[in-house]
C-alpha positions in Angstrom: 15.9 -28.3 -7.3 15.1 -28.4 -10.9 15.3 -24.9 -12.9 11.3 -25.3 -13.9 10.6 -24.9 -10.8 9.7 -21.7 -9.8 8.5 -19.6 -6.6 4.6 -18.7 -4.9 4.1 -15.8 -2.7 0.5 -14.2 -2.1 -0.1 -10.5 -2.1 -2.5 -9.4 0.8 -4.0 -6.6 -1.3 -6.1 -3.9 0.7 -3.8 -5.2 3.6 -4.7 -5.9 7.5 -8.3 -5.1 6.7 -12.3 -6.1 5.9 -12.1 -9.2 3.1 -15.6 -10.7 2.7 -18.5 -8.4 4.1 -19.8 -8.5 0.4 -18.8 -11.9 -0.6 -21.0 -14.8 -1.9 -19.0 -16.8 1.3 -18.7 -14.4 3.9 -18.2 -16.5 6.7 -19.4 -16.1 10.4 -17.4 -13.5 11.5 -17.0 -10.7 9.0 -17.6 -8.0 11.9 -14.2 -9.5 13.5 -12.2 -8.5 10.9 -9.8 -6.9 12.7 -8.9 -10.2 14.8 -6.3 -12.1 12.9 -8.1 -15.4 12.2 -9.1 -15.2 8.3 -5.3 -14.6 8.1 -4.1 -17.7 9.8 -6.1 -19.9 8.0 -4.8 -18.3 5.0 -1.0 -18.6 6.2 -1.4 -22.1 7.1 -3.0 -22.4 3.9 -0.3 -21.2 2.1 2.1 -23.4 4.6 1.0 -26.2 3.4 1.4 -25.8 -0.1 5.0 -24.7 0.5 4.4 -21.1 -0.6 7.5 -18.4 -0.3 6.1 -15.8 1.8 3.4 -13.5 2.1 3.7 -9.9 1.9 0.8 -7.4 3.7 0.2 -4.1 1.7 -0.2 -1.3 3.8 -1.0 2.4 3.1 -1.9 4.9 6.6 -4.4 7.2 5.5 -8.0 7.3 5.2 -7.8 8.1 1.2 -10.2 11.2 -0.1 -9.1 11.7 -3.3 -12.3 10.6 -5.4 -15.0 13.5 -5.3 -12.6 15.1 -2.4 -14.0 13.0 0.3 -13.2 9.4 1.7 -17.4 8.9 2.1 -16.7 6.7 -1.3 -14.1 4.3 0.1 -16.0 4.2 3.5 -19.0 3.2 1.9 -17.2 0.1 0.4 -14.7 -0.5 2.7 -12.0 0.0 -0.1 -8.4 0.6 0.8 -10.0 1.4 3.8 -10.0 0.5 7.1 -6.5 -1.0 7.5 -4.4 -2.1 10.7 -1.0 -2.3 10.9 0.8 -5.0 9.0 3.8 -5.2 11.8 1.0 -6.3 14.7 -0.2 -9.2 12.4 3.0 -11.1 11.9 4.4 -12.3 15.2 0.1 -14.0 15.0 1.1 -15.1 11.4 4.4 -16.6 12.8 2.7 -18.3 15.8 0.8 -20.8 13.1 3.5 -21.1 11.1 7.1 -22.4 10.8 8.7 -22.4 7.5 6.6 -19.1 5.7 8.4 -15.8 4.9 6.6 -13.2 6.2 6.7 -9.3 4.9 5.1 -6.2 6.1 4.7 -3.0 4.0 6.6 -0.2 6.0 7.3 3.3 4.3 10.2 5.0 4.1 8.4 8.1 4.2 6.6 7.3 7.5 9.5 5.8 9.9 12.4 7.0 10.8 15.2 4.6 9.7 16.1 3.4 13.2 13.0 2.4 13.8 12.2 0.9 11.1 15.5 -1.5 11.4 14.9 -2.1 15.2 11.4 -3.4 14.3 12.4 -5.4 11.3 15.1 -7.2 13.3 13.1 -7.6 16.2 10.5 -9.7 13.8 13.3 -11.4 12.3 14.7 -12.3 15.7 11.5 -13.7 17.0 10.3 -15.4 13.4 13.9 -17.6 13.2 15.1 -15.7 10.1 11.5 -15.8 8.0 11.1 -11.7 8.3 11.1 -9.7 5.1 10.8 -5.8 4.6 8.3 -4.4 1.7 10.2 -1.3 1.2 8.0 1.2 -0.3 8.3 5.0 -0.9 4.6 6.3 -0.3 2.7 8.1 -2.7 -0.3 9.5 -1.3 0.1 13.0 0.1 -3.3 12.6 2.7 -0.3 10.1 3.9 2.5 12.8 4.2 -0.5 15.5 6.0 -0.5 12.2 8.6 3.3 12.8 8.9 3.9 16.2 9.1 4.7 16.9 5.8 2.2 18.7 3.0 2.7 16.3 -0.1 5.5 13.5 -0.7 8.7 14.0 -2.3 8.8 14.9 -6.1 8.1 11.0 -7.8 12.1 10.8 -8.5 13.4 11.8 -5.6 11.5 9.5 -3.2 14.2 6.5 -4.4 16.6 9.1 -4.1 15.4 9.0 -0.1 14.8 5.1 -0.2 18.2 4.4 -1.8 20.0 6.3 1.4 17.6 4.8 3.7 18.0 1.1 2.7 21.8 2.1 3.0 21.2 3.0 6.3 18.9 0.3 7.8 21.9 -2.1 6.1 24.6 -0.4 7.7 22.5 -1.0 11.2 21.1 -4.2 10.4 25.2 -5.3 10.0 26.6 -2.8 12.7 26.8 -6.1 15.2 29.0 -8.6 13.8 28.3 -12.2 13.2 29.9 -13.5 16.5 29.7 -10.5 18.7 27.3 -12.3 20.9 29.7 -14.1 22.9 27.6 -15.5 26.3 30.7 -16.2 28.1 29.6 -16.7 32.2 32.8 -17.1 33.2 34.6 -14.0 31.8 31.8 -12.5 31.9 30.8 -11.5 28.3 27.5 -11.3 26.7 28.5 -9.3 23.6 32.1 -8.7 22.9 32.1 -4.7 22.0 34.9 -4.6 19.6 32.7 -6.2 17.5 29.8 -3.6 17.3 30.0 -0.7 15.9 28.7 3.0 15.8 28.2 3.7 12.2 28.0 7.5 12.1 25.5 8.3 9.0 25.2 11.5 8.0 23.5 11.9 4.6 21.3 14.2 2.5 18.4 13.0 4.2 19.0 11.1 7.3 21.3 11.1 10.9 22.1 8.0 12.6 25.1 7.1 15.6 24.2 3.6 15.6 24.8 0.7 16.1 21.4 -1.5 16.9 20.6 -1.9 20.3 20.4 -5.7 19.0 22.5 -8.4 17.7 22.0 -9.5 14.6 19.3 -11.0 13.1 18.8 -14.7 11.7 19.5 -13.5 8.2 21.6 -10.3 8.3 19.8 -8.1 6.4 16.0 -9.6 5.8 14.7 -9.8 2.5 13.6 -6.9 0.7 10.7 -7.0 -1.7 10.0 -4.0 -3.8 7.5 -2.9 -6.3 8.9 -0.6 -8.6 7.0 0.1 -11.5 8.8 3.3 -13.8 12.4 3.5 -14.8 13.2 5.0 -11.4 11.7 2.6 -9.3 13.6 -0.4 -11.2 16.4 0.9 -11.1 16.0 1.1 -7.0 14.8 -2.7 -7.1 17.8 -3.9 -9.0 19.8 -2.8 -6.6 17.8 -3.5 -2.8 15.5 -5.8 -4.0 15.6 -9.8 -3.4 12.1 -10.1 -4.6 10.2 -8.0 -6.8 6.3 -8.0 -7.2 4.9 -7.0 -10.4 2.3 -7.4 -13.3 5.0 -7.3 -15.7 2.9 -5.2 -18.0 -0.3 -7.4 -18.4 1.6 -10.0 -21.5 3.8 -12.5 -21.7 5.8 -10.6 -23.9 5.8 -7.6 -21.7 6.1 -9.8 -18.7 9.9 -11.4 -20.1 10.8 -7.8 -21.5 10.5 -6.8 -17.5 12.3 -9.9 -15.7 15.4 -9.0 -18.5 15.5 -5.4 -17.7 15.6 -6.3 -14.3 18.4 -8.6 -14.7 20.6 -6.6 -17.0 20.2 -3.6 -14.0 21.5 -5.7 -11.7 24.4 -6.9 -13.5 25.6 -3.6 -14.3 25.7 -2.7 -10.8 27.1 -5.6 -10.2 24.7 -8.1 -8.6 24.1 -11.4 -9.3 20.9 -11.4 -11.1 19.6 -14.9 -10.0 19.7 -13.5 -6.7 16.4 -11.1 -7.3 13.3 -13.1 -7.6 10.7 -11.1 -10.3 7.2 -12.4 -9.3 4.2 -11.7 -11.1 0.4 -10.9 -10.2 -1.9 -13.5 -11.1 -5.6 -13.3 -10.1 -6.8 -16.7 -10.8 -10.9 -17.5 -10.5 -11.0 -21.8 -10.8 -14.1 -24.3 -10.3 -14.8 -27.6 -11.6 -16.0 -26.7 -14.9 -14.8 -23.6 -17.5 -18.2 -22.8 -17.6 -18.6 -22.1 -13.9 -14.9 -20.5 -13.6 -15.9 -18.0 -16.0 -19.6 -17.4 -15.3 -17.6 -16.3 -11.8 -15.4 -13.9 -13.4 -18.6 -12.2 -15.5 -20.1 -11.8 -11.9 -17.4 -10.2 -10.7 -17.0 -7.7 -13.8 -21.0 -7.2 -13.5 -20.2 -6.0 -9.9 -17.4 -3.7 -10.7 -19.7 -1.9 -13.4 -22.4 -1.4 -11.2 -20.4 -0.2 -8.5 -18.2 1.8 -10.8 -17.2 4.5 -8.2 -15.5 1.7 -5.8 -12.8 1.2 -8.9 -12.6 4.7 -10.2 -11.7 5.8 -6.1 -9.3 2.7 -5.9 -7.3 4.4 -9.1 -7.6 8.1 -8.0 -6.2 6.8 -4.5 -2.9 5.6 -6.6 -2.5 8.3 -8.4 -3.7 11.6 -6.6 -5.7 12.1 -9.5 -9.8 12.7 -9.2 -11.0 9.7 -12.1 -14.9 11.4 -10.9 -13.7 14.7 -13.4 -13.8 12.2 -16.3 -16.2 11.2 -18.4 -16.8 7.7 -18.1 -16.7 7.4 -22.3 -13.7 9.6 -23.4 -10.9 8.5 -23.7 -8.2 10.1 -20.9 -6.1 13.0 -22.0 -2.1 13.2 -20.9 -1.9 13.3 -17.4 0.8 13.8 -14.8 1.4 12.4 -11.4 3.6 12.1 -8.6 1.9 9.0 -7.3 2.3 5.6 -9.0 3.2 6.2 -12.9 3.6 2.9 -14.3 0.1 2.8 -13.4 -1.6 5.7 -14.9 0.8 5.0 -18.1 -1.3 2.4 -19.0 -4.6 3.6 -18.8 -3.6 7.2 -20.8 -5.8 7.0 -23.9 -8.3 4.5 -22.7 -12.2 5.4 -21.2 -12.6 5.2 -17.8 -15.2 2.5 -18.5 -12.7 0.4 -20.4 -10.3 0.9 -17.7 -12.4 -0.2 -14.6 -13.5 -3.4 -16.6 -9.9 -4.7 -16.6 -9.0 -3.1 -13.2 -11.4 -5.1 -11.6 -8.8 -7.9 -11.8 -5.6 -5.7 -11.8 -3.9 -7.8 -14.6 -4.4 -8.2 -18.0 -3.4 -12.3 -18.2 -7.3 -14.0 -17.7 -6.5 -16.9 -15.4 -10.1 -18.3 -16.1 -10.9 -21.8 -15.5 -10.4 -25.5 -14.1 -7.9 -25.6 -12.0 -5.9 -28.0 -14.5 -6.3 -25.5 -16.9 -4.8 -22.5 -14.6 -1.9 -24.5 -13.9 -1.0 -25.3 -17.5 -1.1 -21.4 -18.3 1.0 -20.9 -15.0 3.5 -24.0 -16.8 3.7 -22.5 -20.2 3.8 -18.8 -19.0 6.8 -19.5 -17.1 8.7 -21.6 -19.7 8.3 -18.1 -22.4 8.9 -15.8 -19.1 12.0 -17.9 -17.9 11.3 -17.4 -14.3 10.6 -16.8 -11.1 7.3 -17.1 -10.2 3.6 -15.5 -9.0 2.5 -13.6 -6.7 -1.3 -14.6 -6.3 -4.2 -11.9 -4.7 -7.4 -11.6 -4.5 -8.9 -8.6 -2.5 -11.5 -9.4 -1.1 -10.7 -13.3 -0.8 -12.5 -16.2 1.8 -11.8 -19.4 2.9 -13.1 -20.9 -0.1 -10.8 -19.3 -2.1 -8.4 -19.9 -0.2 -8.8 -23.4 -0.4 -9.1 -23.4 -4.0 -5.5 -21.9 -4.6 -3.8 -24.1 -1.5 -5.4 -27.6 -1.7 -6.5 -27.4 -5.3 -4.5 -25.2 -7.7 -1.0 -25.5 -5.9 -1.3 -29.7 -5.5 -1.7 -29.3 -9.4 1.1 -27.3 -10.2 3.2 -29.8 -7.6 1.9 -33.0 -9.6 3.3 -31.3 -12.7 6.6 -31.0 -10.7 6.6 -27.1 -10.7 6.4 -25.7 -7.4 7.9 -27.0 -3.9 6.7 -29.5 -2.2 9.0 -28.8 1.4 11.3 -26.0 2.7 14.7 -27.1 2.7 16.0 -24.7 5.2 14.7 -22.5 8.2 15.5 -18.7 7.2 12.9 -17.2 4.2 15.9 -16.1 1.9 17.6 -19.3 2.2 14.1 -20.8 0.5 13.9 -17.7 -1.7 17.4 -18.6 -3.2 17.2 -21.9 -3.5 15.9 -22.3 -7.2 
């Protein structure tokens, strides 16, 4: 496939939850929001125009961090209520054949075991199309859920994740590729030589092994990863076959990420085509410019008059109380254990300022016709060099969904940019094929 080419995934933001019960199109059945049929239509959406994979964000507490109470993010249904993401993929898979498909689980909430018996379970019944969000958890109302009073210092948590992605490997791999051997003569389902205890003992986690199961379709399933600070990169360089990102809001910044990325992994040693560095893009499209952005306005009008649904959304990500703020000042230095790439950017900036752009999470304005999208998707990715977008909208419909999967996408397939088929059956396969 050509090298121009590049990758589409879409980001499920605010996860296995309530989308449109304040949309302009909020269908028939926004009180059944917790049955999985917005989400199939999206996934065959996305099916048809040959998308990667979808990944569903995740988080298991009922946040309280703005004004100390979760009556905010109740009252909005922000962040807030969400199912789990595991329960909706085998339904995702069922109307699907060819889409990768990637839960958010936490190494801070499941034990390693777990977590790699579930993973290869999904990939086992998905045909190899089973990827693993790996994320570290933030939050500490999430660690109270757990047992635990707060989360690990902010370094230390991919200290934690880097031993438990060795672990989950090691058990993902403890059965070898041909241990299964289904001889009825001898007899012999599984030849036992050829699996393997694998005896971790670490800093942080115990495991005998092996996996009670063979081995999956792909081995070890794709890993996608979000790091945002030094730390974090560093972890995705090394786990990560896909990494989801804003890249910093410009092109410039956007290309300054995908090479730091790239030189990581070649100083431990990976190839570096092998991780796939996609990028946020929130696009709003109709017919004319004029409508497109009369749309977006809307949308910014919304988030100013309901200015406490943003300022929760950022006090959730960081642990830090935006309501103590005045809305006008600029913020002072701050600190936090939660996500730090975030709060780096806003350090300096008013509150006000802050929720105007947060409202569409990324600072690229993909305004417009859908001809006009896709030429800003063509030209970003010529200056970027690669690998592709991660579209989201949180709080989409089937409209919208239609307008990425049967309007933008055919345009950016006309143009010869995106696939137009899956080549092979497992997700990584298709993930490493341009």
């Amino acid at each position: 496939m050509a090298k121009d080419h590049f990758h589409l995934a879409w980001f499920l933001s605010q996860g296995f939850g309530p989308k449109t019960w304040r949309g302009n199109w909020p269908g028939s059945d926004v009180g059944r929001w917790m049955m999985p049929d917005l989400f199939l239509d999206l996934a065959r959406g996305m099916e048809r125009a040959c998308f990667d994979y979808l990944i569903i964000e995740d988080s298991s507490n009922l946040p309280y961090t703005y004004q100390g109470s979760h009556d905010t993010y109740l009252r909005y249904g922000a962040s807030t209520p969400k199912l789990d993401p595991a329960v909706l993929v085998p339904y995702l898979a069922q109307a699907t054949k060819h889409l990768g498909l990637v839960p958010t689980l936490s190494v801070t909430e499941y034990p390693p075991f777990l977590l790699a018996r579930l993973v290869n379970s999904l990939d086992h019944v998905t045909e190899g199309r089973v990827g693993w969000n790996c994320v570290t958890g933030s939050n500490d109302g999430g660690a109270q859920n757990y047992g635990r009073d707060r989360q690990y210092p902010h370094d230390e948590r991919y200290d934690v994740a880097d031993e438990f992605a060795e672990l989950v490997t090691k058990l993902w791999e403890a059965w070898e590729p041909d241990a299964v051997v289904l001889d009825r003569e001898a007899p012999m389902f599984a030849d036992g030589s050829k699996v393997h205890p694998i005896h971790h003992e670490g800093k942080y986690f115990r495991c005998r092994g092996p996996l009670n199961a063979p081995r999956s379709p792909q081995g070890r399933p794709v890993i996608c990863q979000a790091g945002g600070s030094p730390r974090g990169q560093t972890f995705a360089a090394r786990w990560a076959d896909t990494i989801i990102t804003d890249g910093g809001g410009s092109v410039a910044s956007m290309k300054a990420y995908r090479e730091d990325v790239r030189r990581r992994a070649v100083e431990i040693g990976r190839d570096p085509d092998d991780i796939k560095v996609l990028f946020l893009a929130y696009p709003i499209m109709d017919t004319t410019m004029e409508a497109a952005r009369d749309r977006r306005r809307l949308e910014r009008e919304d988030a100013e008059k309901n200015i406490d649904m943003q300022l929760s959304g950022m006090s959730r990500i960081t642990g830090i109380d935006f309501s103590k703020f005045d809305l006008d000042q600029p913020l002072p230095e701050l600190k936090t254990n939660g996500h730090q790439s975030s709060l780096a950017k806003w350090i300096g900036k008013t509150p006000r300022s802050i929720v105007q752009s947060y409202a569409s999470k990324a600072g690229i304005d993909f305004t417009g016709t859908i001809d006009h999208v896709a030429g800003m998707m063509q030209e970003i990715m010529e200056e970027v060099g690669g690998d592709g977008f991660l579209l989201f909208n949180g709080y989409f419909d089937r409209r919208y969904i239609m307008e990425v999967c049967d309007g933008l996408v055919p345009e950016l397939q006309r143009r010869g940019l995106t696939r137009t088929g899956y080549s092979h059956q497992c997700f990584k396969d298709n993930l490493l094929e341009f």
